[in-house]
N, C-alpha and C positions, 0 to 999 in steps of 0.2 A: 183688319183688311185694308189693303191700299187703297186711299183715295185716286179720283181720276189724275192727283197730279203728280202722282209719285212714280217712281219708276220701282220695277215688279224686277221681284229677285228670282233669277230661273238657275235650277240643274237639271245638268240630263243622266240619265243613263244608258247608256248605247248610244254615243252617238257616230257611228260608221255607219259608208252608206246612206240609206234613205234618212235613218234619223241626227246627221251631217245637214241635210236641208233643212230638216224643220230646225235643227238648233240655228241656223243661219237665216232663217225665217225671224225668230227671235230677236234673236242679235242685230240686225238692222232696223229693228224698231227705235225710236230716241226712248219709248217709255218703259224700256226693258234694260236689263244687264245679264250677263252670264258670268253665276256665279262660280261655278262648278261643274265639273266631269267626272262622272266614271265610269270607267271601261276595263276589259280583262285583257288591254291588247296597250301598249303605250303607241304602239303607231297608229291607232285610231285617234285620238288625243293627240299627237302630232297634224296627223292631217287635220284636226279637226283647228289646231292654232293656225295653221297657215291657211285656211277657208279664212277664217277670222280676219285673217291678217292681210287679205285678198280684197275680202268683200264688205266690210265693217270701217266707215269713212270713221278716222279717228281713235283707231283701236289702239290700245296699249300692248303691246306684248308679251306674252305670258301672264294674262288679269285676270283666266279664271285656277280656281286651284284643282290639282289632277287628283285621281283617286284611281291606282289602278290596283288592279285583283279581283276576284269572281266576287268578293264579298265586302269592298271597300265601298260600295255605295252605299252600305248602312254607316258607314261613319261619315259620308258625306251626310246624311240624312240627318245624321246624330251634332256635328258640328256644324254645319252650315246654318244661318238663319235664309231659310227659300221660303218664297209663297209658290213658286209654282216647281212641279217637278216634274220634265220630260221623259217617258218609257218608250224605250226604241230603240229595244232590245230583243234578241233572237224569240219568236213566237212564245216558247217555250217556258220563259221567266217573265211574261206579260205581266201574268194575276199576282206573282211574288211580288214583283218591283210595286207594282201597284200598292198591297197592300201595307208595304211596308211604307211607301210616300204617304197614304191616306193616313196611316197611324202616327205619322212624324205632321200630322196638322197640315200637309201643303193639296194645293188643287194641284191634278195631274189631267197631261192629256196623255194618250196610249196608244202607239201603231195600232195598226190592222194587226191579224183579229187582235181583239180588245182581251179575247181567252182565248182559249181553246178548245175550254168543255163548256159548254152551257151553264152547269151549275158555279163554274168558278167566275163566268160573268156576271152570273146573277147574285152571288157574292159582293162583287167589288163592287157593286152598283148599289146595294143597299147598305155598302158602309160608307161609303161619299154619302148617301141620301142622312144617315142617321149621324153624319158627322158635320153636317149643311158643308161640305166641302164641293167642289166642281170636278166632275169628270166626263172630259172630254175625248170621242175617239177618232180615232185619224183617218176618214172618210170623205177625202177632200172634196168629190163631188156633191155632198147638202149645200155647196156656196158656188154650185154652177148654175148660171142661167137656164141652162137646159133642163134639168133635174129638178129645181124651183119651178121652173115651167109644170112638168109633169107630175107634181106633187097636190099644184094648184086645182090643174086641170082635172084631176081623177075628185080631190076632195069635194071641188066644186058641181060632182055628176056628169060631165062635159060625156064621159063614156058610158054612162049608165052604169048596173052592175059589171065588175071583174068577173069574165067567164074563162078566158083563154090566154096565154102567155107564151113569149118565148123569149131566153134572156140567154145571151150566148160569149162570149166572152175567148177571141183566140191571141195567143204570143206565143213567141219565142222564149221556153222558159226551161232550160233543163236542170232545175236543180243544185245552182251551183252552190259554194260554198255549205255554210251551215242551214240554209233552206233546203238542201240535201239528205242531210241529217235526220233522220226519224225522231230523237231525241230532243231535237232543237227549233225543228219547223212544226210538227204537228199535224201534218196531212198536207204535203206539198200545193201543186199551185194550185186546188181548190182551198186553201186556207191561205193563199199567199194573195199573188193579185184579184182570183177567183170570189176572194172576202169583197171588195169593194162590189164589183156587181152584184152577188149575193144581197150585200146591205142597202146599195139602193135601188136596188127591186122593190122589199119590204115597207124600204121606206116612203118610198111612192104610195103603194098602197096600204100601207100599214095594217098589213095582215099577218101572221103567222104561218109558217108552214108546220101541215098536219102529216101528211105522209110520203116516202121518196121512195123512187122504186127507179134504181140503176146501178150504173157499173163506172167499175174505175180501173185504169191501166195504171203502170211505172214505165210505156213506152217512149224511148225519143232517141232518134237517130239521128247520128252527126253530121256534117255536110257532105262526107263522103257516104251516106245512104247505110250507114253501119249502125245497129242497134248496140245502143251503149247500156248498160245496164243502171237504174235507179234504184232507190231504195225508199222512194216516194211515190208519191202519186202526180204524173204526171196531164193524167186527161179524165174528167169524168165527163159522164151522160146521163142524166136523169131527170126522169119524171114526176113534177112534182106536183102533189094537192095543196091548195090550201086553207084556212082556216073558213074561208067562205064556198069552198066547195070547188073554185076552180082551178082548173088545170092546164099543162104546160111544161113546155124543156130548160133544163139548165145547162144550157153544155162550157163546159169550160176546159182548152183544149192548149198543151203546152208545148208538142210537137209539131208544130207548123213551121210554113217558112213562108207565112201571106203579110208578116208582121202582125204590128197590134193594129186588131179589130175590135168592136166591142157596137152590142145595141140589144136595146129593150122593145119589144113589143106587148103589147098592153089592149085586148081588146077583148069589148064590153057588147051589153046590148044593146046600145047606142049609138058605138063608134068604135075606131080604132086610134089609139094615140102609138104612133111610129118616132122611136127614138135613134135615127141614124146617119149619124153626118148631120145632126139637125136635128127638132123635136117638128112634125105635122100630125095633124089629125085629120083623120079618115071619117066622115061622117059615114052610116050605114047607107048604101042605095048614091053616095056622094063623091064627090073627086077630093083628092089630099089637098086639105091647105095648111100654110106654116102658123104652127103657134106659137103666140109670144105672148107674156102678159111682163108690165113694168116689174122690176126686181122690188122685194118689198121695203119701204123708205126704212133704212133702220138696222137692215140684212147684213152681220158681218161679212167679210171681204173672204175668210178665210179662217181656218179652223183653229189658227194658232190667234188671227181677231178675236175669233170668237172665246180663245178662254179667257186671253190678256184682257176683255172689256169685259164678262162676265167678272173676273175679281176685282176690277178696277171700279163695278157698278154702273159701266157705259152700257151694257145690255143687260135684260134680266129674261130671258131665252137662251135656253142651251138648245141648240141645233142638232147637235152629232150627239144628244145624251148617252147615256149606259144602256137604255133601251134597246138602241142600237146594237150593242156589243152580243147582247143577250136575243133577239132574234137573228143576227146573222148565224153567230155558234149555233143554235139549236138547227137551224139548216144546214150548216157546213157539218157537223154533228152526224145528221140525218145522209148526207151525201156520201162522207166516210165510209161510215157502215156500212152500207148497202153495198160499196166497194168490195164491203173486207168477207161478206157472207159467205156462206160455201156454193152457190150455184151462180151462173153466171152475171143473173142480174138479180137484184135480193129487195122483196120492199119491208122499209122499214116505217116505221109507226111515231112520230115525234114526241107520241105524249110519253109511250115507254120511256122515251131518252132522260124525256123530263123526271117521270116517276124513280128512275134511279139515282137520278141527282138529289130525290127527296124534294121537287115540287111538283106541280103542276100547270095545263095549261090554265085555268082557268084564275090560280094563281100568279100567273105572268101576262095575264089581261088586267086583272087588278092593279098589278105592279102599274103597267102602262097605263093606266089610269089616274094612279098617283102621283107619276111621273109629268102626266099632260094639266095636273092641277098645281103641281110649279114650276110649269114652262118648259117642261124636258120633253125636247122631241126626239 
């Protein structure tokens, strides 16, 4: 493993688009290098030299080695010596790329979602765990003040029990390119941007969801008010239970034209903790005031901090663990489905989800239990 003074050998896979930032998140670190790329497109790898070449004080050009074809990142894996290896690649080859990094020895971190299915997150997660390797997923908000805020607040009773929820989540999102795709995205923008709220809801209060009962469209209409056809899911609505009994909406909405919105409501028998434009808490019988508590002394900065000093042994807390991956999927899972049933709105049962996958929930508490005795939150 790297000491804290060495500089950490990274590849990616996919890096166009969103996983272009995180590799350039990397690459402006002094205690990193970019070893390698691979992609199935040579001009994703072209843009991704000139980001480089942009944004990287002192960069050589042309320093990492390319790897292009649907299957050349296994001989990057196979040739390259990497400690860390980047996936930020189409939803759809998540858990492959994954498993293929964790069995070449390297920590990974992994877009949103971290799978697709539940059971293949719960997979990946117990092979980093049995391999002491790090896996990290790409939920940038566990290192926002706001979300630390409301993670604290809830742990610490501030709202007494979770009874009630609304978590709502609207953009402009029609599906473009391979997020389009049924094949490649996995359940449009409730598995796309919709993943990030989904996960940190849960992770606030670190509950499970038990049962979903709603509906989904593939509607979005273009600026001239024409409905275009999808072949995703562009809006869901649903009510969801959770593992502690309470309930609440998730709506996550891709035909808008309000821009991006996005807030959590969180309230208990004690209070309400309001996450919008801000985090305040509502006492019961009381007026809103802002909460804030200090960031905690120690808190990586950011998700790509957080793996580069988890291998380097500057943290020993994984923030965004596998955990994560595996209660967001089993809810995005649950949201799906309920979509795809035969009557309008359909409810569906989590634990089913699970039991097809060959666990359970009670075995995915346990997990999280093993997880929080070596710092995997």
């Amino acid at each position: 493993m790297p000491d804290k003074n060495s500089v950490v050998r990274v590849g990616v896979i996919g890096p166009g688009g969103a996983g272009r930032g995180n590799t350039l998140a990397f690459a402006t670190r002094d205690d990193v290098e970019i070893v390698a790329a691979a992609d199935n497109s040579e001009r994703s790898l072209d843009a991704l030299e000139n980001a480089l070449q942009e944004r990287v004080e002192d960069y050589k050009d042309d320093s990492f080695t390319r790897y292009v074809g649907d299957y050349e990142y296994i001989e990057m894996l196979n040739k390259e010596d990497l400690d860390i290896v980047g996936v930020f690649s189409p939803h759809s080859l998540h858990d492959i790329h994954v498993k293929y990094a964790l069995r070449a020895g390297c920590h990974v971190i992994v877009e949103k979602p971290m799978a697709n299915v539940v059971g293949d997150a719960i997979a990946i997660t117990k092979l980093a765990m049995g391999s002491n390797l790090h896996l990290v997923g790409g939920y940038q908000r566990h290192y926002e003040n706001t979300y630390i805020t409301g993670k604290k607040a809830i742990a610490d009773g501030l709202i007494g029990n979770l009874q009630k929820f609304e978590v709502h989540l609207a953009q402009r999102w029609g599906g473009g390119g391979w997020r389009g795709d049924p094949r490649f995205s996995g359940g449009g923008q409730p598995n796309d941007s919709g993943s990030h709220l989904q996960d940190i809801f849960l992770w606030m209060t670190g509950l499970l969801p038990a049962q979903v009962y709603g509906t989904t469209d593939t509607k979005f209409e273009d600026e001239g008010g024409n409905l275009v056809p999808k072949f995703v899911e562009i809006n869901s609505d649903s009510d969801v239970t959770l593992s502690n009994g309470a309930q609440g909406t998730i709506t996550i909405l891709g035909n808008t034209r309000v821009g991006f919105e996005e807030w959590v409501i969180l309230e208990g028998d004690e209070g309400t903790i309001e996450i919008k434009g801000g985090i305040r808490f509502i006492p019961n019988g009381g007026e809103p005031e802002p909460l804030e508590y200090e960031r905690p002394e120690g808190y990586p900065h950011s998700k790509i901090d957080q793996l580069v000093g988890l291998v380097k042994g500057e943290y020993d807390t994984n923030y965004t663990s596998g955990i994560n991956g595996i209660r967001t999927s089993l809810l995005t899972n649950g949201i799906l489905e309920a979509g795809k049933g035969p009557d309008e709105r359909n409810l569906v049962d989590c634990g089913n989800i699970l039991e097809r996958e060959g666990y359970s929930q009670q075995f995915v508490l346990d997990l999280i239990d093993e997880c929080a005795s070596r710092k995997m939150y």
